[in-house]
Steps between C-alpha positions, in 0.01 A plus 500: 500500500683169490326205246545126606328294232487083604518317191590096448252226447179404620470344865874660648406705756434906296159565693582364807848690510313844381292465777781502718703737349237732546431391835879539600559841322127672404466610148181440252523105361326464141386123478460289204228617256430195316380343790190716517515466117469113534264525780245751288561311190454143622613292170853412348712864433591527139741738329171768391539528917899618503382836456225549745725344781776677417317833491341443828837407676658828352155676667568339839907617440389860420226558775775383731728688365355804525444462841872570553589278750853455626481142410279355218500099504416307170370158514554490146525733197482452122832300482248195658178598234820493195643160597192344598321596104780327369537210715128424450443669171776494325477903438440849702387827391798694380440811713511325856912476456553890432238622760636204795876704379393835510409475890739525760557214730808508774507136619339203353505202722556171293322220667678125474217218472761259674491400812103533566181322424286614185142527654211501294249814571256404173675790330855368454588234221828440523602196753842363274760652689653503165288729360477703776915561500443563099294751589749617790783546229295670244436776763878478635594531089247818460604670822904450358440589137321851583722563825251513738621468866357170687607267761446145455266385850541142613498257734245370770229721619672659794857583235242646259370724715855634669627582131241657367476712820897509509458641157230789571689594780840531288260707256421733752859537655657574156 
């Protein structure tokens, strides 16, 4: 079973490329859990949350998982529930670091906010393209400090989508 986990800032492309990696090779694709979290808990998310939304992304992971497919495609994973308690918080639950690094993930596809509009989906809260590239290098910085393997996805729509399926493909060949 090969892992590809999407991972970057809000409002580059991660769900709409899962959906066509899967499309293009098959596989399971987990989507984002704090969506449904936001959408069944209709108020501002606050740190007591962390936990709940992390525990029901790791669900989602595991059920897929254990399904065994050939190709299991992340939207997301805990890396996005650590950086996004601190960026709004200020803190994260201590455990979410050793449990996101004792799972095994063979290709995480780093996705650049450049180049492409932010678009506002009453979930997202991050327009600055500042921010957003803050947010871009804290994930680049993670992925490089606990040698996870990633490839940083850019470009226009159409260049996004030949990487990332560039990428998978190279993952299979190897």
């Amino acid at each position: 079973m090969k892992v590809v986990v999407l991972t970057g800032p809000e409002s580059t492309g991660k769900s709409w490329l899962a959906a066509g990696l899967q499309k293009q090779f098959g596989g399971v694709r987990v989507d984002e859990y704090v969506r449904r979290f936001i959408e069944d808990n209709p108020r501002d998310t606050c740190l007591a949350d962390i936990p709940a939304i992390a525990r029901g992304q790791l669900q989602w992971e595991d059920e897929a998982r254990a399904q065994r497919p050939a190709l299991l495609i992340l939207d997301t994973h805990l890396l996005s529930n650590i950086l996004w308690s601190q960026t709004l918080f200020g803190d994260c639950p201590d455990w979410l670091e050793p449990e996101l690094l004792a799972r095994h993930y063979d290709l995480h596809l780093l996705l650049s906010p450049e180049q492409i509009d932010w678009t506002d989906d009453g979930q997202r809260c991050q327009p600055d393209l500042h921010e957003r590239l803050m947010f871009f290098r804290a994930t680049q910085n993670w992925l490089e400090k606990h040698q996870q393997p990633f490839q940083i996805i850019q470009g226009n729509w159409a260049e996004r989508k030949a990487q990332a399926v560039a990428a998978v493909a190279h993952l299979f060949a190897d």
